[in-house]
C-alpha positions in Angstrom: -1.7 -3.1 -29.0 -5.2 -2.2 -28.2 -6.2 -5.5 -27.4 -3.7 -5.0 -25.0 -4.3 -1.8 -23.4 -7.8 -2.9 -22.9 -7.0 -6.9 -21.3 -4.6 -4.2 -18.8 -6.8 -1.6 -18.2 -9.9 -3.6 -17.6 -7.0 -6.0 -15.2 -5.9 -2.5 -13.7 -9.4 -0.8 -13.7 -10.8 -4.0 -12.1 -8.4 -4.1 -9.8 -8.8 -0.2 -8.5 -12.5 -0.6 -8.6 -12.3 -3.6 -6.1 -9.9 -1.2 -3.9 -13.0 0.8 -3.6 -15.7 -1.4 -3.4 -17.8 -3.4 0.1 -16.1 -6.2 -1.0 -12.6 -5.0 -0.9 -10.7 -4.8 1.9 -10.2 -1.3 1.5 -13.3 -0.4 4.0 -12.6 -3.1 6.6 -9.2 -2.0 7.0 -10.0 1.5 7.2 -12.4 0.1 10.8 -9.9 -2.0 11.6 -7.6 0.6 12.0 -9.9 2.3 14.2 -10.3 -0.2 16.3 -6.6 -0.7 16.7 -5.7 2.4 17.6 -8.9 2.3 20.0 -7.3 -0.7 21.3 -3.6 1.7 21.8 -5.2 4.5 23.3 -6.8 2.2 25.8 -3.8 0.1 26.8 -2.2 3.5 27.0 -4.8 4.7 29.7 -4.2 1.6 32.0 -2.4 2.4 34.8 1.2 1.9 35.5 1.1 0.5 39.0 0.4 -1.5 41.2 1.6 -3.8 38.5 2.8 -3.0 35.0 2.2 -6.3 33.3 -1.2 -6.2 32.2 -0.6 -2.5 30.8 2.3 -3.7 28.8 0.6 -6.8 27.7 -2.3 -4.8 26.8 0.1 -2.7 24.7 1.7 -5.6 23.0 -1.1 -6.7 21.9 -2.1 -3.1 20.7 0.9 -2.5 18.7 0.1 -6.0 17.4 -2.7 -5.2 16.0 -1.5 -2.0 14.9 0.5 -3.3 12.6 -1.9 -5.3 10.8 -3.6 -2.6 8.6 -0.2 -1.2 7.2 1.0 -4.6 6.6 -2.0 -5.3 4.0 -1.5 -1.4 2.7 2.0 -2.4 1.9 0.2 -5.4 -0.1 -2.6 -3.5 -1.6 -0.1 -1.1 -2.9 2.6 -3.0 -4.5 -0.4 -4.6 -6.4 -1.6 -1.4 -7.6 2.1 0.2 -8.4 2.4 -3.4 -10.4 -0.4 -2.9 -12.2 0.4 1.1 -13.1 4.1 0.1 -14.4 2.4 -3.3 -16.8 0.4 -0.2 -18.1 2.9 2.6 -18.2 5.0 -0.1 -20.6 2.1 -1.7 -22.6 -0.7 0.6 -22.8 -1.8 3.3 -24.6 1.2 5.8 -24.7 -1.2 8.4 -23.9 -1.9 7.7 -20.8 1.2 6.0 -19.7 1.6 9.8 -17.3 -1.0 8.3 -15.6 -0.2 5.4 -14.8 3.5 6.2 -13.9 1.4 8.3 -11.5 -0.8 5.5 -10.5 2.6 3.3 -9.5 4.6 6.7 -8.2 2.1 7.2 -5.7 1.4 3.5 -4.5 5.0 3.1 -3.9 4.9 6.3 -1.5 2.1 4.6 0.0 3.8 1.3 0.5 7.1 2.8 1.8 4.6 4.9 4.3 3.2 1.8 5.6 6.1 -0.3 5.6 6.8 2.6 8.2 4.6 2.3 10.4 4.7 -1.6 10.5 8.2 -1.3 11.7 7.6 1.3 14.2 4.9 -0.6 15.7 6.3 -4.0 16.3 9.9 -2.1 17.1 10.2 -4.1 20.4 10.0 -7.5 18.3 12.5 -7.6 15.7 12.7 -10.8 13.2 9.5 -10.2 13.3 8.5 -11.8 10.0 5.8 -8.8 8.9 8.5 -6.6 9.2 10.6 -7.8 6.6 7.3 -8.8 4.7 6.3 -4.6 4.3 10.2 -4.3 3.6 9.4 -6.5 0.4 6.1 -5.2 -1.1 7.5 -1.8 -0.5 10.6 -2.9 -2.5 8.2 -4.7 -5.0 6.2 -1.4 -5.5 9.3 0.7 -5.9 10.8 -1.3 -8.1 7.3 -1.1 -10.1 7.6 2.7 -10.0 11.0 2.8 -11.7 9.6 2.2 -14.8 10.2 5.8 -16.4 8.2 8.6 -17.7 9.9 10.0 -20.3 8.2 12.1 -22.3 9.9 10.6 -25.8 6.8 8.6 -25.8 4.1 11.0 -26.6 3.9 11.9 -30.1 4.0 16.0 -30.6 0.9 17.3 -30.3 0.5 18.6 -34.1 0.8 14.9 -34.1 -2.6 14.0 -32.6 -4.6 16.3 -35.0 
């Protein structure tokens, strides 16, 4: 079992670590969501007349973009709520809280973004990154449902 926990942790750990790293796309998609709503609140500023159509095709293009960011948070996520439920169910017991915690919280975060990728490409449904969010925030909830009962820890008399 330890040879286990460890080949998932160091998978899991790993995996967090690049979340977090300059190579990651953790970083770049924190600018590239500040360039996208850069990109809104301009499109928003143009004006409405003489003509409309660049101001909406400036917004399109916005909310297009917009959508982006969320759409690889719904990814990012599910991976991470994935890899807390493998550990939850073959890790060390001890720490299986934590990683319930680890995949309770990514699904939140998957659900939240699948949010906001529907919101922003509202005017296009069958838009296929709409239905792909649905899925990774359906992949990370399912992740999540792996329980936390506390029938797993031994008593703490136990541990001395």
């Amino acid at each position: 079992m330890m040879t286990t926990f460890t080949a998932l942790a160091g998978s899991t750990v790993g995996a967090v670590a690049d979340a977090v790293t300059s190579d990651s796309p953790t970083p770049r998609l924190a600018d590239e969501d500040v360039h996208a709503y850069q990109g809104y609140i301009d499109a928003i500023r143009l004006p409405h007349e003489p003509d409309p159509a660049p101001r909406r095709a400036a917004l399109s293009t916005a909310l297009d973009a917009s959508a982006e960011v969320p759409l690889a948070l719904t990814r990012l996520a599910a991976e991470i709520a994935e890899a807390g439920a493998r550990l939850a169910s073959s890790g060390n017991p001890h720490l299986r809280s934590d990683a319930c915690t680890a995949s309770y919280l990514s699904a939140a975060v998957a659900a939240s973004a699948a949010v906001l990728v529907t919101a922003n490409l509202r005017d296009r449904r069958g838009d296929a990154r709409i239905s792909e969010a649905a899925r990774w925030a359906q992949a990370a909830a399912a992740a999540r449902r792996v329980g936390l009962p506390y029938d797993h820890l031994p008593d703490r008399e136990e541990e001395s």
